[in-house]
C-alpha positions in Angstrom: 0.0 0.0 0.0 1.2 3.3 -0.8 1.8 5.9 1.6 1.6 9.1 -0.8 -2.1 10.0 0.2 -1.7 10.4 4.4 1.3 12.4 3.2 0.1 14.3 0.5 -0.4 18.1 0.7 -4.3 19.3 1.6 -5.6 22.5 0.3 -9.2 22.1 0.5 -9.4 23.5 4.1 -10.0 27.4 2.9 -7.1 29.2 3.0 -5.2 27.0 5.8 -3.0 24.8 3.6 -2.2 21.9 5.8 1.5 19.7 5.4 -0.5 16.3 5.2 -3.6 14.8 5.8 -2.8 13.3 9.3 -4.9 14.7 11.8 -4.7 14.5 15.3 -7.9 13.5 16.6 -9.1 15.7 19.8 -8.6 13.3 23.4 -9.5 14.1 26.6 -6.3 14.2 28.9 -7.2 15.7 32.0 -4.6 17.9 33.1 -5.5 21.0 33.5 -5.5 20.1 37.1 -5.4 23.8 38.5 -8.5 25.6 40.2 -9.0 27.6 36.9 -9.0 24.4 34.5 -6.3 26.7 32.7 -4.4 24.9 29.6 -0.7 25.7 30.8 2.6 26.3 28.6 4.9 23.4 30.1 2.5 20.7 29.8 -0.4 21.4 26.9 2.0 23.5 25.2 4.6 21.4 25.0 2.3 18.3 24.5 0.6 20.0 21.9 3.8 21.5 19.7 5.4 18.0 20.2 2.5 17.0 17.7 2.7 20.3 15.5 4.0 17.9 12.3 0.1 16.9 11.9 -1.8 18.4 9.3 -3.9 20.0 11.5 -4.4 19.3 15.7 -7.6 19.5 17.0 -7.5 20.2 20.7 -9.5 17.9 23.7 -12.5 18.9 24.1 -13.0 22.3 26.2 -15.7 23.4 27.9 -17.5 26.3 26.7 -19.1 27.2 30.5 -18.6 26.0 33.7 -22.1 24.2 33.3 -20.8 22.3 30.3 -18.0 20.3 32.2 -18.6 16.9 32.7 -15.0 15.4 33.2 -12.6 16.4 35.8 -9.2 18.6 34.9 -10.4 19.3 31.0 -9.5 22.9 30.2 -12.6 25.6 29.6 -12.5 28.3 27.0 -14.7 30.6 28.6 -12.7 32.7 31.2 -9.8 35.6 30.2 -7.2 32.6 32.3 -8.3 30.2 30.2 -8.0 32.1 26.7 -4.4 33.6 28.2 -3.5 30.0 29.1 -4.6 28.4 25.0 -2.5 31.7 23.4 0.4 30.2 24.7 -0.4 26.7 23.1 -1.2 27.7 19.8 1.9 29.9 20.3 3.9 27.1 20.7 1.9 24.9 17.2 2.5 28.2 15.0 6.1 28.7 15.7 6.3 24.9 14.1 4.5 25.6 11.7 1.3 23.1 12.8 -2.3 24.2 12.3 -4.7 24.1 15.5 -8.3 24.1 16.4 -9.8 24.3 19.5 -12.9 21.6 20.3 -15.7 23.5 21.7 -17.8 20.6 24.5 -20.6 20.6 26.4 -21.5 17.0 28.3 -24.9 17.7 29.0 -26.2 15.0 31.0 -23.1 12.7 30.9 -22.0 14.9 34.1 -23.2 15.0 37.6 -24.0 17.0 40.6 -20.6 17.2 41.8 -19.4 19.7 38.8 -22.2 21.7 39.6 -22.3 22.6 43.4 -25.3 19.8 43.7 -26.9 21.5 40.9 -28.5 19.6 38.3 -26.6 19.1 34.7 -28.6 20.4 31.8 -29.9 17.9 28.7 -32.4 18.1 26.3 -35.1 15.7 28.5 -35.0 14.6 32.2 -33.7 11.0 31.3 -31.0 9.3 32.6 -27.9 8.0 30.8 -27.0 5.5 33.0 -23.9 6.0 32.4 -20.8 6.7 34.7 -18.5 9.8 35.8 -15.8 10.3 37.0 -16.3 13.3 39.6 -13.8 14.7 41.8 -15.3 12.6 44.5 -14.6 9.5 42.1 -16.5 7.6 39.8 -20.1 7.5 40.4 -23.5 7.3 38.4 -25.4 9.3 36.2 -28.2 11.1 37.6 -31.5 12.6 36.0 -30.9 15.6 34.4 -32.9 18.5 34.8 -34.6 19.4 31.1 -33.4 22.4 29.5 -35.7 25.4 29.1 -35.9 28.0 26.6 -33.5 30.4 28.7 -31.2 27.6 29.1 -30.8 27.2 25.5 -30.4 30.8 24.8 -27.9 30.7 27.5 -26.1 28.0 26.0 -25.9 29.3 22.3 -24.6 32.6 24.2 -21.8 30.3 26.1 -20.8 28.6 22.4 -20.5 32.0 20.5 -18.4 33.5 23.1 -16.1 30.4 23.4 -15.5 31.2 19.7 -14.7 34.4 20.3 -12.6 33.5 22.6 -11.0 31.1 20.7 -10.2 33.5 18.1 -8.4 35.8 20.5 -6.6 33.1 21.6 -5.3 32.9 18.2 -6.6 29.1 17.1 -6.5 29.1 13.0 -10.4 27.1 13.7 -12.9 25.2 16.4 -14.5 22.3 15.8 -18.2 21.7 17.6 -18.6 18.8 19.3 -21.8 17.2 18.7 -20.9 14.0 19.0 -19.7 10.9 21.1 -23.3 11.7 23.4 -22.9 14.4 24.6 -25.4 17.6 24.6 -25.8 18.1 20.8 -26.2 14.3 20.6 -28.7 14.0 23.4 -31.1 16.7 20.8 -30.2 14.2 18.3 -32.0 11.0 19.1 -35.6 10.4 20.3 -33.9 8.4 23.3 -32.5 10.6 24.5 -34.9 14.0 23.8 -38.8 13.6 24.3 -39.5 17.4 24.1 -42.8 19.1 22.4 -41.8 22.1 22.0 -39.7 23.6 18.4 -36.5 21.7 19.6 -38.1 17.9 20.0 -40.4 16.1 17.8 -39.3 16.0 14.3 -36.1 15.8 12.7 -36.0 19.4 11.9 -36.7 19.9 15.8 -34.1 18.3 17.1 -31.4 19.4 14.6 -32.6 23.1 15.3 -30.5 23.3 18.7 -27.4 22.6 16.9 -28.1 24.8 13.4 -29.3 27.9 15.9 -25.5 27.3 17.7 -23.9 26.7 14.1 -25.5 30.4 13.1 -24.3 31.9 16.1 -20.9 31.0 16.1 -20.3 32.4 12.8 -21.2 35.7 13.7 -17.8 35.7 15.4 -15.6 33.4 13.1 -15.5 32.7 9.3 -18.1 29.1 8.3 -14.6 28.4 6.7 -12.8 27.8 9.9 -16.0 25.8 11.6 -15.7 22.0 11.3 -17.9 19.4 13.1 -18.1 16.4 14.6 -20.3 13.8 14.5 -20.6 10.2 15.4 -23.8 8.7 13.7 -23.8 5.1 14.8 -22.6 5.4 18.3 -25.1 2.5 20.2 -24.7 1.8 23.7 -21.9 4.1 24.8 -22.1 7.3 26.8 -26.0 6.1 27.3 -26.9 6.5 23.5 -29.3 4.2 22.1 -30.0 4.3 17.8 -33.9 4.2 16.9 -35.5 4.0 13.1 -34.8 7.9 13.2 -31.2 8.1 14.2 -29.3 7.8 10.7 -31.6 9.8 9.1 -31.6 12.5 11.2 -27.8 12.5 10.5 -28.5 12.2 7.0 -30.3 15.2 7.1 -28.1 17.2 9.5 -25.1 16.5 7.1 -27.2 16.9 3.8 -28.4 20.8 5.2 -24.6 21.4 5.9 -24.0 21.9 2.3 -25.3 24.9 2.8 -22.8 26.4 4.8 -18.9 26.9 4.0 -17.4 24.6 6.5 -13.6 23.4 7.0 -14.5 20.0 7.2 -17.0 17.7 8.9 -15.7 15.0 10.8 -17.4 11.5 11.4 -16.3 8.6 13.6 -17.0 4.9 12.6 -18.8 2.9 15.2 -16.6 2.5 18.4 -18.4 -1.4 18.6 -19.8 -3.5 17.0 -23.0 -2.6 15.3 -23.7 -5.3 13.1 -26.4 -6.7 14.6 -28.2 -3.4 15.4 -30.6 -3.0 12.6 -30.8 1.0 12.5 -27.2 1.4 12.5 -24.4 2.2 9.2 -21.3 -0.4 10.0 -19.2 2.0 7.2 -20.0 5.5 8.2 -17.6 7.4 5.4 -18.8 5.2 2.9 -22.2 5.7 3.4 -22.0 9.5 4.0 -19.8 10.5 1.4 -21.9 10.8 -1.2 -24.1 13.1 1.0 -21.9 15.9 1.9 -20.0 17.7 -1.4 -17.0 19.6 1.4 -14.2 18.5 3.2 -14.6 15.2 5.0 -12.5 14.0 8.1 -12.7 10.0 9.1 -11.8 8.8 12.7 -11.6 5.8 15.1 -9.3 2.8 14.8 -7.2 3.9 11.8 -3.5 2.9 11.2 -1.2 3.6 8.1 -2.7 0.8 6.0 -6.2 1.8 7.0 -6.0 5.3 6.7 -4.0 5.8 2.9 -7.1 3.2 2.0 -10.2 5.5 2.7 -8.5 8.1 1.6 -7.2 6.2 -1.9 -11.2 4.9 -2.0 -11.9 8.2 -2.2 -14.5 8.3 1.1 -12.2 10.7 2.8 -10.1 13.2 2.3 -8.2 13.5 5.8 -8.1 10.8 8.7 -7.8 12.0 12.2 -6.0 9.5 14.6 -6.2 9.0 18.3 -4.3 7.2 20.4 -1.3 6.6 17.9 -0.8 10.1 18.7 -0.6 10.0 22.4 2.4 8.1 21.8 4.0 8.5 18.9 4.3 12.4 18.7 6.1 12.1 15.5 3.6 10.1 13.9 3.7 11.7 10.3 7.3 11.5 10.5 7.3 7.5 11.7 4.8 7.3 8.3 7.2 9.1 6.2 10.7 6.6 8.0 7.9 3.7 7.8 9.0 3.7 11.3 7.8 0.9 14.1 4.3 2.2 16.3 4.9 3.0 20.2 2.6 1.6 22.8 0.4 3.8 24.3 0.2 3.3 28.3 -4.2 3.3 29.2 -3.1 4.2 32.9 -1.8 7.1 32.3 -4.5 8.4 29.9 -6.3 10.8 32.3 -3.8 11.2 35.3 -2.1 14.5 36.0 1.4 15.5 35.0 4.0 14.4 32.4 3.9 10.8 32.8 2.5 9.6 29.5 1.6 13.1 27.7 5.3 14.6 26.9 7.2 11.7 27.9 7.3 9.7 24.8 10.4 9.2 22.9 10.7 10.8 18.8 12.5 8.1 17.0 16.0 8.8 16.2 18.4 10.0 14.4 16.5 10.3 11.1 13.8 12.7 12.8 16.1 14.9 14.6 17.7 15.6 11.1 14.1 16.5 10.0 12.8 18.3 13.0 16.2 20.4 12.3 15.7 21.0 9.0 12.0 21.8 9.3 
């Protein structure tokens, strides 16, 4: 299998260029371990610039509000700390040249009490996802949400535009909105999981609307061209979704409408199990949405080298974002270039604080620091 397509040039992201079409997927790290849940310069920044030889970097998700934090030690993107704390990142990924976006979050009901000084989280409907959290008081259960109202939604699309904003001051070339994975956007998404009668429940229209009334927000304050999106269609219990008969095509026509807008890219995850015997689901999500959406399309979840030139040879893809190959290979484009042996990553240090297993891994050598001197 060639290699040439992960490694070709990408122009098709407007006017941001990008080195390759290696993208590194946004992952949850958890160490912004500080009373502010500030990004800081010796451990995101350096994390981050390590990576800079991507394409583009899309950053873990960040939480757009305090309200919107469902995970403990994630950085925010909604207070002056927080945007002083990401100018220093994307810094860092500009001086080596890398492209960065920032991935704006909110959980919803995959949160709890805990976050919230025993407040309620927020979700489209009152239903539980019986799922589990990890709180600062350790892992516990899901509760019921309390169901948004009007003002809370209002309130929301206010928190998302100004999380732009601030993501432009902070200098990021882009954001990417996370509706995806089950979290709030997702929970509009699917019957299961939003029962409303009011405009944003219901029909398909309805429960897109929440999403398309934050999409029109946000580019009041930054070009459609430098918006992607995430979603991950057939994502079946995980994170307390469950697919219906509606599910796909509710996607379908999400991603179908979004060919109205001038987006960066969308970006769309292939089921994280197995789904073959779930009858409403798509088992080969680019495939099947490819012909739907005419812009740039990003592919995720459980790609190598092999895997990655093939979607994009196929044609059902034209960039693939990887995970957890980037957590520890941080010279991942070069070890495709060198056809260079894959690091293991280390699961116990996913989501722990400090330097053990985020800047710690090894860059091959000597070949890449030839290259990295040269760059």
């Amino acid at each position: 299998m060639t290699k040439e397509y992960l490694l070709q040039n990408f122009n098709n992201i407007k006017d941001l260029p990008l080195a390759n079409r290696v993208v590194m997927a946004p992952m949850t790290r958890s160490r912004a371990n500080n009373e502010g849940n500030v990004p800081t310069d010796d451990l995101h920044g350096l994390y981050y610039e390590q990576r800079a030889s991507a394409g583009l970097i899309i950053t873990e998700g960040s939480q757009v509000s305090k309200q919107a934090v469902g995970y403990i030690n994630t950085p925010g993107i909604y207070s002056k700390e927080q945007v002083e704390g990401w100018k220093k990142v994307t810094a860092r990924v500009h001086k080596k040249q890398g492209k960065i976006f920032i991935q704006l979050w909110h959980v919803g009901r995959i949160s709890h009490p805990d976050f919230h000084n025993g407040k309620l989280p927020l979700a489209p409907s009152a239903i539980n996802a019986n799922a589990k959290v990890f709180t600062p008081n350790g892992e516990k259960d899901t509760v019921t949400p309390k169901a948004m109202t009007t003002e809370d939604i209002k309130q929301t699309i206010e928190d998302f535009k100004n999380a732009a904003l601030n993501a432009v001051e902070a200098n990021f070339d882009g954001i990417e909105i996370h509706s995806s994975n089950g979290y709030l956007f997702h929970q509009f998404f699917n019957k299961t999981s939003n029962t409303r009668t009011d405009e944003y429940g219901g029909s398909i229209e309805n429960r897109a609307r929440f999403f398309f009334e934050v999409l029109d927000a946000i580019k009041e304050v930054i070009a459609e061209k430098k918006i992607g999106v995430r979603f991950n269609p057939s994502l079946h219990g995980i994170f307390g979704m469950e697919m219906d008969e509606e599910t796909i095509p509710t996607f379908e026509y999400i991603i179908k409408k979004l060919n109205d807008y001038n987006l960066a890219y969308i970006h769309l995850s292939e089921p994280f199990n197995d789904v073959s015997d779930v009858s409403y689901a798509v088992e080969h999500i680019a495939e099947h949405f490819r012909p739907l959406y005419h812009g740039t399309l990003m592919i995720n979840a459980g790609f190598d080298e092999a895997s990655g030139n093939t979607v994009l040879e196929e044609g059902y893809a034209d960039l693939v974002a990887f995970g957890k190959l980037f957590i520890s290979n941080p010279d991942l484009v070069e070890r495709f270039a060198l056809d260079k042996e894959m690091a293991d990553w280390d699961t116990d240090t996913f989501y722990v604080p400090g330097s053990k297993g985020y800047t710690d891994y090894p860059r091959v050598t000597p070949e890449l620091n030839n290259i990295e001197s040269n760059s």
